[in-house]
C-alpha positions, 0 to 999 in steps of 0.5 A: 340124866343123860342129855340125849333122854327123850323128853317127850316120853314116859311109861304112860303117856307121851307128849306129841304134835296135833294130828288129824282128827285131834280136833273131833275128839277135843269137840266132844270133850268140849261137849261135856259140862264136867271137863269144861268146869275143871279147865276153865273159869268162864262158863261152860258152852259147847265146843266147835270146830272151827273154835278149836280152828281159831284157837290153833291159829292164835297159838301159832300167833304166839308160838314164841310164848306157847308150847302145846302138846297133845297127851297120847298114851305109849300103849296105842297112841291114843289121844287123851289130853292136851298141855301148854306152857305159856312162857313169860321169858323176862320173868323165866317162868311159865304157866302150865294148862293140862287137861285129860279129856278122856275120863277113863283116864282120870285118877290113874296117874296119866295127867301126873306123869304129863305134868311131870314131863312138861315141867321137865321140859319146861326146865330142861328145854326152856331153861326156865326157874319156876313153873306156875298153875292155878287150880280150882278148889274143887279139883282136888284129883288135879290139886293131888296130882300137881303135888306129887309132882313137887307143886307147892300151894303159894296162895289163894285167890279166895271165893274166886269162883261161883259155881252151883251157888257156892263160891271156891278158891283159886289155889296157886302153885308154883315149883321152882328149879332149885326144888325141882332139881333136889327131886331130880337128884333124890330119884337118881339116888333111889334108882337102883343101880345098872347091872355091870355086865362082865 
């Protein structure tokens, strides 16, 4: 891997900044019950601008511990998610949100090659030992997705969440450098080789 590699960037989907306008398009996923129920575990409500506002004001507030990004496709820089990492440093890990807003992009491998680049980031950038999630039972897209990345289940908090008149686990994940680097070296290996030009 060579040092100077773009981090940010892969075949589908690229990790960038706030742009204008982001924040009309994140309203209205926020305006839908189902991505809510898949982020987070407090109970869905409608999205405003101005919270998404207060929001980026808190994160900035914190930047030494977040890193966000927007999830853009490479195809035509459209909009389609968000991720952060938020770094705990005198532990050297960090927990990853991810949420693939636009559903014509779920189950098509743009929120796993996501995932992939901020972990890569995560440990290439930040120089971090593990990164951590926790996933809702029922996310079982999401809970596929993190284990193709290299995510191992850790433990449950169990019945953690009531939703419909059911209860459902928390699944906690975690992938630790050490694993993340015999990945690394595995597809370097299965690479095929560069052509040599005479």
């Amino acid at each position: 891997m060579d040092m100077l590699d773009n981090l940010f960037i892969g075949k589908l989907v690229k990790l960038t900044g706030p742009k204008t306008g982001d924040n009309d398009i994140i309203v209205n996923w926020g305006n839908r019950a189902d991505y809510q129920r898949l982020l987070s575990m407090d109970p869905a409500r409608p999205y405003t601008i101005e919270s998404l506002q207060e929001d980026d004001k808190r994160a900035r507030e914190r930047a030494e511990n977040n890193y966000g990004f927007r999830i853009r496709t490479v195809a035509d820089d459209k909009l389609i998610g968000f991720g952060d990492l938020h770094v705990e440093w005198s532990l050297q890990l960090c927990w990853l949100g991810i949420g693939i807003g636009d559903p014509e992009y779920w189950g098509k491998g743009y929120g796993s090659e996501a995932v992939t680049l901020m972990v890569n980031y995560a440990f290439r950038e930040l120089n971090l030992f593990k990164v951590c999630l926790g996933v809702f039972e029922y996310n079982t897209r999401a809970y596929a997705a993190y284990l193709k990345v290299g995510f191992v289940e850790e433990g449950r908090q169990r019945q953690q969440l009531l939703r419909d008149g059911r209860r459902w686990d928390m699944i906690l994940m975690g992938i630790l450098r050490p694993e993340w680097e015999a990945r690394q070296a595995a597809q370097a290996e299965s690479a095929p080789a560069a052509k040599v030009q005479s």
